[in-house]
C-alpha positions, 0 to 999 in steps of 0.5 A: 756840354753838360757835367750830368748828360745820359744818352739814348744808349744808357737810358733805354738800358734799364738795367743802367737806368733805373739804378740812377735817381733824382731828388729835389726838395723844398725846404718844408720837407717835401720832395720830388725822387724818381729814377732819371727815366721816371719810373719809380722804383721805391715806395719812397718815389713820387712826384709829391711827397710831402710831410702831412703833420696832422697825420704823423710825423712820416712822409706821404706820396699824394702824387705818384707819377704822372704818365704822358702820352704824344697824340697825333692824327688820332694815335697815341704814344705813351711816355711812361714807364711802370714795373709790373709783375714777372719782369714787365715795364710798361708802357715802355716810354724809355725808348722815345728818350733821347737825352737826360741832362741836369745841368740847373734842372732835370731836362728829359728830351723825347723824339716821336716820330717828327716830335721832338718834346722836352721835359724840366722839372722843378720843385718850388723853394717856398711850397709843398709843389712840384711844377714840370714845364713841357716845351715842343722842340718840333711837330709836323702836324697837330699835336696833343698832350695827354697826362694821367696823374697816378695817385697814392695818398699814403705814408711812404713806409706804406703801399696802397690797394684797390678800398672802398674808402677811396674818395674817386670824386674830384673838383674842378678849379681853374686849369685844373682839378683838385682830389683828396683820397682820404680824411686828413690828408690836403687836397691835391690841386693839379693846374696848367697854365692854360685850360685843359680839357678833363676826362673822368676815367676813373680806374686803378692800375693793379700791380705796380711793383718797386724792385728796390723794397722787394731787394730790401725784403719788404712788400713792394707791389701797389695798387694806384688810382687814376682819376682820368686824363687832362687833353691839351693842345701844344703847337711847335714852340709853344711851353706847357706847365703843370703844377700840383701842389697842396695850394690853390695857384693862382695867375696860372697864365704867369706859370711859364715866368714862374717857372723860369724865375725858380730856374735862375735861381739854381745854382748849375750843377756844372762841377762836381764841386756845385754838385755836392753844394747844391745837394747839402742845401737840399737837406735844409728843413725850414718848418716854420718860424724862424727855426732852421734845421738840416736833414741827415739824409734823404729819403727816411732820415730826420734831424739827428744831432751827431750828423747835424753837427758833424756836417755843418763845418763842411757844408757851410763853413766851407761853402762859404755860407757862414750865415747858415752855419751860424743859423742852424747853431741858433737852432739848436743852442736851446735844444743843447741847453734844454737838454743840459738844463733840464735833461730834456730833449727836442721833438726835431733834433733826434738823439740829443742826449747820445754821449758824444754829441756834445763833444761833437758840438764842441768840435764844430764851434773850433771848426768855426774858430778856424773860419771866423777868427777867435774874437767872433767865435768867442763872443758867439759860443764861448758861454756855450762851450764853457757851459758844456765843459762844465756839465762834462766836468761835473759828471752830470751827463747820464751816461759820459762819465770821467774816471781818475784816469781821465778817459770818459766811459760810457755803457753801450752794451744793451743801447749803441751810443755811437754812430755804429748803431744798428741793432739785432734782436734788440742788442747792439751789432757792436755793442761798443762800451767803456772807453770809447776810441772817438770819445775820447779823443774828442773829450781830450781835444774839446778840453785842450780847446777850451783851455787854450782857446777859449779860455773859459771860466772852469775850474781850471785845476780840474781841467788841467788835471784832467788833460794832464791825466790824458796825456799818458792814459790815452795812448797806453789805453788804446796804442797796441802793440800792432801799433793801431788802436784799440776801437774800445777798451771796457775793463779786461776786454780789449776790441782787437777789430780795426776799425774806422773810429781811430782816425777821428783820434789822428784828425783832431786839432788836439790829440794825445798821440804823438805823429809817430803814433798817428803815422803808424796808425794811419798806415794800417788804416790805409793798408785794410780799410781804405777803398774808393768811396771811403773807409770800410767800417771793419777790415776784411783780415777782421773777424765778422766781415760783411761786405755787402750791405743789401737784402732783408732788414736783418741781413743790412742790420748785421753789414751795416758797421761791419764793413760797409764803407762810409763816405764820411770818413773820408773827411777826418781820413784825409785831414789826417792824411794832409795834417802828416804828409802836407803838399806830398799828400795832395795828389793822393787826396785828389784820387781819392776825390776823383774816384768819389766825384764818379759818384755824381752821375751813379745812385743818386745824381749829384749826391752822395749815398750813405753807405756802399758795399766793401767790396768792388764794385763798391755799389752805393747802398742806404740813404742815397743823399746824406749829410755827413757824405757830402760834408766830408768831402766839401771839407777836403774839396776846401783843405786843398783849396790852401794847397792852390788845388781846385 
């Protein structure tokens, strides 16, 4: 049986249906996201998208969807499925679905009448290509399919309308056709694997509407070109391919071998444990050239540092992939260093220059000691982690300064510097500034662990005077007296909230605190912020609590760090948690761990989203896969692997 199975009852239910999504990726870029009945139902869905760089830096949908139709003795029955205005789906194909599984790749099976037709799809490792294998299971008569490619040829944060610009022309090319709507953009090249026959049909298909941008206060009805139809005959057995990509292919006879050499190579997502693995190698970004990065989130998010090295110790170093880890830190060492050096930052890897990403750099290389040994790790990154407590130590970051007290500061009250970023009217929703909880919690362990660990060439009796000074200022500036910690701490005001960032300073390897100290802490975490898919970003008892975190812009902007739950969380939550109670903690962190696993088959299948409501029903919200989600729990799924747990 497989672990992702939907059946008939969920699938026709389109209220069940369409909040449940699919994404596949390549490593250029380029996906393929629609809802697991393929109607689309963001402007950010698509068959193809893919990055056009000669155009921006955004991704684009050159092919929307591609509808098909069952024809037999002259009567046609169409697959798929649109939202139109006043509530109307059209044409309605969901209700010949009889199952949705995923078990390697997404397989859709159709019954018409006596025609039993399935459906996978793929999306190539190496090209900008989606390829979608049809196989007739069963047929009683003479069966033809008919396909219409819906296509788009716009940014994703666009929609398009019926213009006189449109380019309605195609070419023909082997099996196939190729289009380009607009200059700049590639050519679109759609192919079988055997000769079809192509009728030119030119229409546009008014009024197509995604209910998700209309949630989230944007426009969100479109206008899509369809160039015709292809026909081509299937007999019982028998598998067609369609491939579309920005390529010409050639050998499309070999398509069906292709297709299912791509298909072995996946690894089935028959656990939540391959599940989560498959989807944080999905975020890998491979450009060009030997320069490897990973994505913060699909389907809007880039490369941004914090996430990048917040994520890497639990998506690679836990999954045994100590070759991708060690990659992507290749990558990145020069942006680190161009930054340090030159105050210069890197086109790819966004936000370089935010105060606590270098410390975060530095918690990722001890994560690394923890797996590869200290010889390895010191001969890797001891130079880098050296030069970074130097940088720190001399005050030249911009806005990370230390005072005599030992506690780094930073200003954050016109420009968020930490991951509660979000912003209104141009201010911080949090406008979190002075002494910073995390900050200096990772300040402090960053430098025990180069002292202790590392053993770098710093001037030492800074260094020492520095943690010494640490020791006693940490605790009397952030304990209070309701036996938490302050969230920041800037001159006379104090932040009263309880919020999340406290168990980062309970979670480092070295921390100021004592375990009374984290223990009390960790209890009122628990008490007001904990749920079942992580740690809310505010406690309801706190003032300005917001809960549900959807609508216009403005409305998620003002939900988004005040008490929204972050799955990432979890992580330093339970590492905390395990690091106080040891074996009496595991069955603790495997609830935690089941209720998170019943996300797989939710929002989007077999990922993790980036944030969800505070309140029940907990509703997945944001980016529906994200990096720091899925780590974090990679990261505990690892640590109770030591407690004998699977």
């Amino acid at each position: 049986m497989s672990y992702l199975k939907f059946d008939k009852t969920l699938l026709i239910n389109l209220e069940e249906s369409l909040t449940r999504e699919v994404l596949r990726t390549n490593r250029k870029g380029a996906y393929h996201c629609t809802t697991i009945v393929d109607c689309n139902t963001r402007k950010y869905h698509g068959l193809l998208v893919m990055p056009v760089p000669r155009l921006d830096d955004d991704h684009h949908v050159l092919l929307s969807s591609l509808d098909e139709t069952v024809v037999q003795h002259g009567a046609g029955f169409n697959l798929g499925l649109h939202k139109y205005g006043g509530g109307t789906f059209s044409p309605n194909g969901h209700k010949y679905i009889r199952e949705y599984t995923m078990e390697t790749v997404p397989r859709t099976v159709y019954r018409v009448g006596g025609v039993v037709l399935s459906k996978e799809k793929i999306f190539s490792h190496t090209d900008n290509q989606i390829l979608i294998k049809y196989t007739l299971l069963d047929a009683h008569s003479e069966t033809t399919l008919r396909f219409r490619p819906f296509l788009a040829f716009r940014s994703v944060k666009e929609l398009t309308h019926v213009n006189g610009s449109a380019d309605q022309s195609y070419r023909e090319i082997p099996n196939g056709i190729k289009v380009c709507m607009y200059p700049g953009y590639p050519e679109l090249h759609m192919q079988f694997n055997q000769p079809p026959k192509f009728v030119y049909e030119p229409c546009w298909y008014h009024g197509i509407e995604y209910p998700k941008e209309q949630e989230r206060g944007y426009p969100y009805q479109e206008d899509l070109f369809v160039p015709g139809y292809f026909e081509l005959p299937i007999r019982k057995g028998e598998s067609v391919v369609f491939c579309a990509g920005d390529i010409l292919r050639e050998h499309l006879s070999g398509l069906p071998g292709f297709f299912d050499s791509e298909v072995a190579e996946r690894t089935p997502r028959s656990s939540f444990y391959n599940c989560l693995k498959n989807s944080i190698r999905q975020l890998l970004y491979n450009p060009g050239g030997e320069d490897l990065y990973m994505l913060a989130g699909y389907p809007w998010f880039k490369v941004r540092a914090r996430d990048l090295f917040i994520a890497m110790p639990g998506a690679w170093l836990c999954t045994d992939e100590k070759d991708v880890f060690e990659r992507l830190m290749q990558t990145a060492i020069p942006a680190v260093q161009a930054f340090m050096r030159y105050g210069r930052n890197d086109p790819v890897i966004r936000e370089i220059d935010e105060p606590d990403v270098l410390l975060w750099m530095v918690w990722c290389i001890q994560q690394y000691r923890l797996k590869a040994g200290p010889e390895e790790t010191g001969e890797r990154y001891g130079a880098l982690v050296g030069e970074i407590i130097e940088y720190l130590v001399a005050q030249q970051h911009p806005n990370l300064k230390w005072t005599d007290n030992g506690l780094v500061y930073s200003d954050g009250r016109r420009k968020p510097v930490t991951w509660m970023n979000s912003m209104v009217n141009g201010l911080p929703v949090i406008p979190r500034s002075g002494y910073i909880v995390e900050f200096n919690a990772l300040w402090y362990n960053a430098l025990k662990f180069y002292r202790e660990e590392m053993k770098g060439d710093a001037p030492a009796e800074i260094v020492d005077r520095i943690v010494r000074a640490l020791e006693t200022s940490f605790p009397t500036t952030f304990v209070n007296r309701y036996n938490y910690l302050f969230d920041y701490v800037d001159g006379p005001n104090r932040d009263w909230s309880v919020r999340p960032n406290m168990v980062i300073a309970l979670a480092c390897i070295h921390s100021p605190l004592t375990r009374v100290q984290k223990r009390a802490a960790l209890d009122i975490v628990t008490r007001e912020l904990l749920t079942p898919k992580g740690l809310r970003s505010l406690s309801p008892k706190s003032e300005g609590y917001r809960p549900n975190c959807f609508g216009p812009q403005h409305e998620r902007d003002l939900a988004y760090h005040q008490g929204a739950v972050w799955p990432w969380l979890t992580g330093p939550y339970l590492t905390a948690y395990l690091s106080l109670f040891g074996q009496s903690g595991v069955s603790f962190t495997e609830r935690i761990m089941i209720s998170l696993e019943e996300e797989m088959s939710l929002h989007c299948i077999g990922a993790l989203s980036e944030i969800y409501d505070g309140n029940p029903p907990f509703a997945g919200r944001g980016a529906f896969s994200f990096a720091t989600s899925i780590a974090a729990v990679l990261d505990v799924i690892d640590q109770l692997k030591s407690y004998n747990v699977e």
